[in-house]
C-alpha positions in Angstrom: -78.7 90.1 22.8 -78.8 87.6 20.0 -81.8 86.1 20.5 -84.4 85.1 18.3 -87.9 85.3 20.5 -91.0 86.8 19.1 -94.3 87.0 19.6 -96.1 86.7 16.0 -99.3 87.0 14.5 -98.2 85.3 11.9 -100.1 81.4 11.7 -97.3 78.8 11.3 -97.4 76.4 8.8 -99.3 73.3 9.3 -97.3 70.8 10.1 -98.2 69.6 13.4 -101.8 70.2 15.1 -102.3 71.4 18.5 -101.6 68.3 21.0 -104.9 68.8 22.9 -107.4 69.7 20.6 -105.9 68.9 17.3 -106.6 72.5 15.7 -104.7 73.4 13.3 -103.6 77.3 13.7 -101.6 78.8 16.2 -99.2 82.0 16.7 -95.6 81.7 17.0 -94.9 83.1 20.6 -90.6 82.2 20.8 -88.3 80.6 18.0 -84.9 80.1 18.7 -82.1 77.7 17.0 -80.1 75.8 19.5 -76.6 74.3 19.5 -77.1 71.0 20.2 -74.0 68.1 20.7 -72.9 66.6 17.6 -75.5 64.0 16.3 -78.4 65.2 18.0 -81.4 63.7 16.7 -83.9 66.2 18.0 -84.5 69.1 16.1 -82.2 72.2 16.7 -85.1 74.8 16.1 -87.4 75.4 18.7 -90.3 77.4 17.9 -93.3 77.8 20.8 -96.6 78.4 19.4 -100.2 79.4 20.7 -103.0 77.2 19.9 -105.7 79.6 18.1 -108.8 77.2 18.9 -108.3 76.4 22.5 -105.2 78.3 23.7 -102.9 75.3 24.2 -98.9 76.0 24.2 -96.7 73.7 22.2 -93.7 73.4 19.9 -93.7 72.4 16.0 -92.6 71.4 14.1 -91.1 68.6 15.9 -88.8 65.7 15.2 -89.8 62.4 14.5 -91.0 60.1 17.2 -87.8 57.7 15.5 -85.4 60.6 16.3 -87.2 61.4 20.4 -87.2 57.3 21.0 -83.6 57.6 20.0 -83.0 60.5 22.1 -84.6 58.6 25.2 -83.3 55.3 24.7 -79.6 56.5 23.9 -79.1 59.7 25.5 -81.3 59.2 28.9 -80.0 61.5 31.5 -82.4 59.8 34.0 -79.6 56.7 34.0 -77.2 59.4 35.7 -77.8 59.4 39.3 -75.3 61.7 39.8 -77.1 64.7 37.3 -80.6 63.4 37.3 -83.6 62.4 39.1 -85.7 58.9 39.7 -84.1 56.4 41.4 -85.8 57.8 44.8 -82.6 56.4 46.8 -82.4 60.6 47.8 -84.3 61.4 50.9 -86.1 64.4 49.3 -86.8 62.8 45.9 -87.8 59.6 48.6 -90.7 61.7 50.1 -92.3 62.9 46.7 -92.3 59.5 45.8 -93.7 58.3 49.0 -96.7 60.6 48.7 -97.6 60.2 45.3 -97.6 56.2 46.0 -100.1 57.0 49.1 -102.4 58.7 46.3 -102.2 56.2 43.9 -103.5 53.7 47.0 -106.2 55.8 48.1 -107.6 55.1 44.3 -106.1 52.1 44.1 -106.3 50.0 47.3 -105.9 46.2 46.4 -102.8 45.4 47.0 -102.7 42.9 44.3 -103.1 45.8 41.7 -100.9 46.0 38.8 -99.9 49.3 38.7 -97.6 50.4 35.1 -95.5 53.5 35.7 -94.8 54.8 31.9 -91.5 56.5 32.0 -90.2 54.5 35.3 -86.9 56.0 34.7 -84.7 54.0 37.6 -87.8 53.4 39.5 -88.3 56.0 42.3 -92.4 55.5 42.4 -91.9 51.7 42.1 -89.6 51.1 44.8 -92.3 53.7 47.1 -95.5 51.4 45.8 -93.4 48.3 46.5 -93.0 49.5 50.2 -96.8 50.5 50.4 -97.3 46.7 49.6 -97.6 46.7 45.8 -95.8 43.9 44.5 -97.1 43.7 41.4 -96.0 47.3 39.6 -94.5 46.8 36.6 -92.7 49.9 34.5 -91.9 50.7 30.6 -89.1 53.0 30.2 -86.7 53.9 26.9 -83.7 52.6 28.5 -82.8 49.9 28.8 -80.4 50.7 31.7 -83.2 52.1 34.0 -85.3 49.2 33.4 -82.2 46.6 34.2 -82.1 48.5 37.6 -85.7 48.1 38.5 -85.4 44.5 37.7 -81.9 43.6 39.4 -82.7 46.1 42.2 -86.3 46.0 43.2 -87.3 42.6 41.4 -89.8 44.3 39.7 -90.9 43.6 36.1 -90.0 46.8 33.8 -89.6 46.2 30.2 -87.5 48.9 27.1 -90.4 50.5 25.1 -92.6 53.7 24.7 -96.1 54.9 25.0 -97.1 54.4 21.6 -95.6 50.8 21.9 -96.0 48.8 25.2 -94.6 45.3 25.0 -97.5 42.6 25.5 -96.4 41.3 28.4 -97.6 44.0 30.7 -100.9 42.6 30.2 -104.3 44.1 31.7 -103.6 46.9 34.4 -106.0 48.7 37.1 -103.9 51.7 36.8 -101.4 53.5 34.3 -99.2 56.2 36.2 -98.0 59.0 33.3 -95.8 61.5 35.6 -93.7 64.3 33.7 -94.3 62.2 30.5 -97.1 63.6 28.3 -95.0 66.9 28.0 -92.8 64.8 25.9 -95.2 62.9 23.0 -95.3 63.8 19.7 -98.7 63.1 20.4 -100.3 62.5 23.2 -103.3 61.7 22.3 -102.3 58.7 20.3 -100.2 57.6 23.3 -103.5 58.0 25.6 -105.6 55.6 23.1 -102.8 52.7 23.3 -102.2 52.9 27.0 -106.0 52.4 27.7 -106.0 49.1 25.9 -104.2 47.7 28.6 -106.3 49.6 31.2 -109.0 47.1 32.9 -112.7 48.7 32.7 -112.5 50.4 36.2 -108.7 51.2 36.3 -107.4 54.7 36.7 -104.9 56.8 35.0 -102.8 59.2 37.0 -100.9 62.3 35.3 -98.8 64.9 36.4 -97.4 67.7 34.2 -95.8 70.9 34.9 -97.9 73.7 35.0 -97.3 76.1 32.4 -99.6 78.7 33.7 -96.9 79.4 36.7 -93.3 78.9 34.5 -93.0 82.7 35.1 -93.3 82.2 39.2 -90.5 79.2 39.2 -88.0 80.3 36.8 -84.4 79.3 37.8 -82.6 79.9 34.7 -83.6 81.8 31.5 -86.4 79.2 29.1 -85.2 76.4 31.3 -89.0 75.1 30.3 -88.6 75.4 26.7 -86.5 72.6 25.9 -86.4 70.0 22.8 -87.3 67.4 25.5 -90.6 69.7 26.8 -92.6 70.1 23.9 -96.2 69.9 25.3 -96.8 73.3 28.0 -100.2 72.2 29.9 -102.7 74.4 31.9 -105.3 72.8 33.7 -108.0 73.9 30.9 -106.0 72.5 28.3 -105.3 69.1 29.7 -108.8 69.2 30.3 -109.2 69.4 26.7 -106.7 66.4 26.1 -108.5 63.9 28.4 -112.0 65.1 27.2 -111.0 64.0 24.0 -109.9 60.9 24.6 -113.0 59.7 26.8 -111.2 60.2 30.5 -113.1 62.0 33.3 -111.3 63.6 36.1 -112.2 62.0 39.6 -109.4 64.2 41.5 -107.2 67.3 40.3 -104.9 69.9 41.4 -101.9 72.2 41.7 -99.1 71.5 43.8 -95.3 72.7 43.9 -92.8 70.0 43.6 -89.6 70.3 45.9 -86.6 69.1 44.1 -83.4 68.9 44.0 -81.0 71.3 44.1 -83.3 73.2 46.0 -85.3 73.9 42.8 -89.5 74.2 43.0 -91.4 73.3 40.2 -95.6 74.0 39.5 -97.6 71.1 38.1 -100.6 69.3 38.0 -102.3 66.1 38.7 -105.2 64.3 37.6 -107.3 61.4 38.2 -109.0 60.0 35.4 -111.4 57.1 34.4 -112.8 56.1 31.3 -116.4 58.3 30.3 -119.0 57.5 28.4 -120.5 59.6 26.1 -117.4 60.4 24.5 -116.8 64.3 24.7 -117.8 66.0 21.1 -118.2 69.5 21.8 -115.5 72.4 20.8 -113.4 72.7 23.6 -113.4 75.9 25.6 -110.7 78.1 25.2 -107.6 78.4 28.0 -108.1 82.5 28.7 -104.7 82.8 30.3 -101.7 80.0 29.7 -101.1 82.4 26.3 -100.6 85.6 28.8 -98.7 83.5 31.0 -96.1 82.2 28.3 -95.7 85.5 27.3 -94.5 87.0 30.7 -92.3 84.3 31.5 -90.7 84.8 27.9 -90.3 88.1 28.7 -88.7 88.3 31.5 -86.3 85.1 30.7 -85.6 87.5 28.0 -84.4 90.2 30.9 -82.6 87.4 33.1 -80.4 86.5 29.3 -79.4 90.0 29.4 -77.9 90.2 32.4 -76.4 86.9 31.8 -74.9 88.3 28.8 -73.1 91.2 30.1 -71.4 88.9 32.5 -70.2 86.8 29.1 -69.0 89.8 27.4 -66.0 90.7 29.1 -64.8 87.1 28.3 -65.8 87.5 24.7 -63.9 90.7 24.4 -60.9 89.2 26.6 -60.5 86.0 24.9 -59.4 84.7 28.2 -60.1 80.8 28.2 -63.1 79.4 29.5 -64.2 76.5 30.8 -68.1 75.7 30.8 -68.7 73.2 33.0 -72.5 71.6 31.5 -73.5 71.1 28.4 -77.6 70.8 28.7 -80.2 73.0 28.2 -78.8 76.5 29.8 -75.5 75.5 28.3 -77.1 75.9 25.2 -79.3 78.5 25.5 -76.6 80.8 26.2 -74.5 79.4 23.2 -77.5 80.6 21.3 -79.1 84.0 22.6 -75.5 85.4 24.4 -72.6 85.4 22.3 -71.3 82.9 24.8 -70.5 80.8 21.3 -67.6 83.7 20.5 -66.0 82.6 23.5 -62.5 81.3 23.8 -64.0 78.3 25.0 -61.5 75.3 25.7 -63.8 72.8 26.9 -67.3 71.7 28.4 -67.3 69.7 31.4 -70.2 67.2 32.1 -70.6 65.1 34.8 -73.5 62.5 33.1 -71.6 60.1 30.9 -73.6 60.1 28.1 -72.8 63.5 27.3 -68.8 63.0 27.1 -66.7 62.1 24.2 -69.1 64.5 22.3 -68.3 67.7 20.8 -70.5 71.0 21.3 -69.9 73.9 18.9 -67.1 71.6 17.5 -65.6 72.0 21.3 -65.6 68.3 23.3 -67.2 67.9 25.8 -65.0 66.0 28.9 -65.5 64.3 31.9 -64.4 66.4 34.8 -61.7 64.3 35.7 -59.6 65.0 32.3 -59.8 68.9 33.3 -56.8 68.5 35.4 -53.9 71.1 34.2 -56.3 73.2 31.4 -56.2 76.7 32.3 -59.2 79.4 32.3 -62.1 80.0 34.2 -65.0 77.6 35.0 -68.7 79.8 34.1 -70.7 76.8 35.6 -73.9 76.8 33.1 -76.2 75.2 36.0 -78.4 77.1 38.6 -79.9 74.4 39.7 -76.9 72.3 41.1 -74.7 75.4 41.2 -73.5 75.0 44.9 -73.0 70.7 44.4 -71.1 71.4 41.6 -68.8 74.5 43.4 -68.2 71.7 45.9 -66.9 69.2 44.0 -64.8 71.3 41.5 -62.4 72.1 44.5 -63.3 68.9 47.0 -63.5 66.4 44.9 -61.9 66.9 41.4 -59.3 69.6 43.2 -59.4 72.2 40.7 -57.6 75.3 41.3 -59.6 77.6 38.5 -61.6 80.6 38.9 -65.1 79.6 39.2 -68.2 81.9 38.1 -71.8 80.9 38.8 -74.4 82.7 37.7 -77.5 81.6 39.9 -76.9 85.1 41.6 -77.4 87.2 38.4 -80.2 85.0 37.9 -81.8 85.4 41.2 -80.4 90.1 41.1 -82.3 90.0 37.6 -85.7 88.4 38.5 -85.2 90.8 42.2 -85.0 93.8 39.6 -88.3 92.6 37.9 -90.0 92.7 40.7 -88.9 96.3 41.9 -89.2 97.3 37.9 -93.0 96.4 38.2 
């Protein structure tokens, strides 16, 4: 297998200190260059390292925070309905809305509260708060057309901008909602000092990340956490560390398991935080396990590649044409560590828009409409939304090609683990 994962003593250079605790050493734990689409402006090598002070997971280098606002204001996938997540209009997403609204009002109960959700995407936790009574939620979001849906749809204010850069109008808020959007920042902590200058005295701040400690318990495609968007892998200790820092005490916390969709179950954590005073100034404590953790899920993503590879090498060897139907993050992964790129690859097929009319390994990438009359199998690079997408190659788009999945090598190779240990 061509992949390039390691786990290093080596200390990386220092280039980018550790997002919670701002040390400076760490241990490379997985490196590996990925094919990204033409004109990418995130960085095409991803390398995970280990904090050596307190034990935090992250990637560095990184790319600038000019190329990842770039990337979110002009490549969103969260404007696709059809291949993403946020608008809440789905009755499953609907209900994880729903109940995260009900805990913001338990901390939150005035009605008249304005609430700013950072990362709104189209708006799924606003349109729940507005239906708890909240009619003051605003949102900040990178693109523009997720924030033009909150405000034609729900008649909410939601403004273009970032974390680092919220646009005055928001004003004073009595609570700042950062779900799935620290694992993102260049640097969080700088984010976390802006966003409480908007925050009023006694406001809250609620975030939810996903819980690195459990990757290895959720996987549903080989790495599918380590990602150029995911550059920030939290445990509980080490967000701990984060908020400490930046003078936020937790008032609630815990694990959960999110229920997606596509039938996909995701760990993270939550936190309620206010403001504390003294400022925390000791050495932070040291995470005992997330670097343990890391490493068995890298291992045995490494296992589930494998056998993902020896279901590409007949088509490598063949040269029969292949369609690949996706062009995201396992796409590329398998272009990187499976010899998938030797291929006789004819085309990608992608179903979000922003994706098509760009090339991939010099291959373009097409709307699944235009695949009508090419020849060659369909390998569909998504676990995830395998069965939506075997639905719609023959119902809706009414393509006659051979179709391989592989969420069943996937789900034989992590079976085999199991039985192995």
């Amino acid at each position: 297998m061509r992949q390039m994962d390691a786990t290093s003593p080596a200390t990386n250079p220092r280039n980018r200190p550790c997002p919670a605790c701002a040390g400076e050493e760490a241990t490379t734990l997985h490196h590996v260059h990925l094919p990204l689409p033409a004109g990418h402006p995130l960085e095409r090598g991803l390398t995970e390292v280990e904090c050596n002070h307190c034990g935090m997971v992250y990637v560095r280098p990184v790319g600038s925070d000019a190329a990842y606002e770039e990337y979110y204001a002009r490549l969103s996938k969260y404007e696709c309905a059809i291949t993403s997540s946020g608008t809440g209009l789905h009755p499953h997403e609907a209900e994880r809305f729903r109940m995260l609204a009900e805990r913001l009002s338990r901390h939150v109960p005035d009605r008249d509260a304005r609430i700013l959700d950072v990362g709104c995407a189209a708006g799924g936790l606003l349109r729940a708060l507005k239906s708890l009574g909240y009619q003051r939620s605003c949102g900040v979001d990178p693109s523009e057309a997720c924030t033009r849906t909150v405000r034609e749809e729900l008649g909410l204010d939601a403004w273009s901008g970032f974390a680092t850069a919220i646009p005055a109008a928001v004003g004073p808020v009595q609570a700042l909602v950062l779900s799935h959007v620290l694992e993102h920042l260049t640097d969080p902590g700088s984010a976390l000092d802006h966003l409480l200058d908007n925050l009023t005295t006694d406001g809250i701040v609620y975030i939810e990340v996903p819980d690195a400690e459990r990757y290895a318990d959720f996987i549903v495609s080989p790495f599918q956490d380590f990602n150029p968007e995911h550059i920030n892998h939290f445990s509980p200790p080490t967000l701990g560390v984060l908020l400490a820092r930046h003078g936020l005490a937790p008032v609630e916390q815990g694990r959960g398991v999110l229920d997606l969709l596509g039938g996909q179950r995701f760990p993270v954590i939550h936190v309620v935080a206010r403001r504390q005073r003294p400022l925390f100034a000791g050495d932070p404590v040291r995470d005992p396990i997330l670097g343990a953790k890391i490493r068995e899920y890298i291992r045995e993503s490494g296992r589930i590649l494998e056998a993902i590879e020896a279901v590409v090498a007949p088509f490598v060897a063949s040269r029969e044409p292949l369609i690949v139907w996706g062009a995201g993050s396992l796409a590329v992964r398998l272009l990187a560590c499976t010899g998938l790129d030797r291929a006789n690859i004819v085309a990608f097929a992608d179903s979000n828009p922003v994706n098509q009319g760009q090339t991939l390994v010099g291959i373009p990438i097409l709307a699944p409409a235009a695949l009508a009359g090419i020849e060659g199998t369909i390998l569909v690079a998504s676990t995830i939304h395998e069965d939506a997408i075997r639905k719609d190659i023959r119902a809706r788009w009414k393509l006659p090609n051979p179709i391989l999945g592989l969420r069943e090598v996937v789900q034989m190779s992590k079976r085999e683990t199991r039985w192995d240990e």
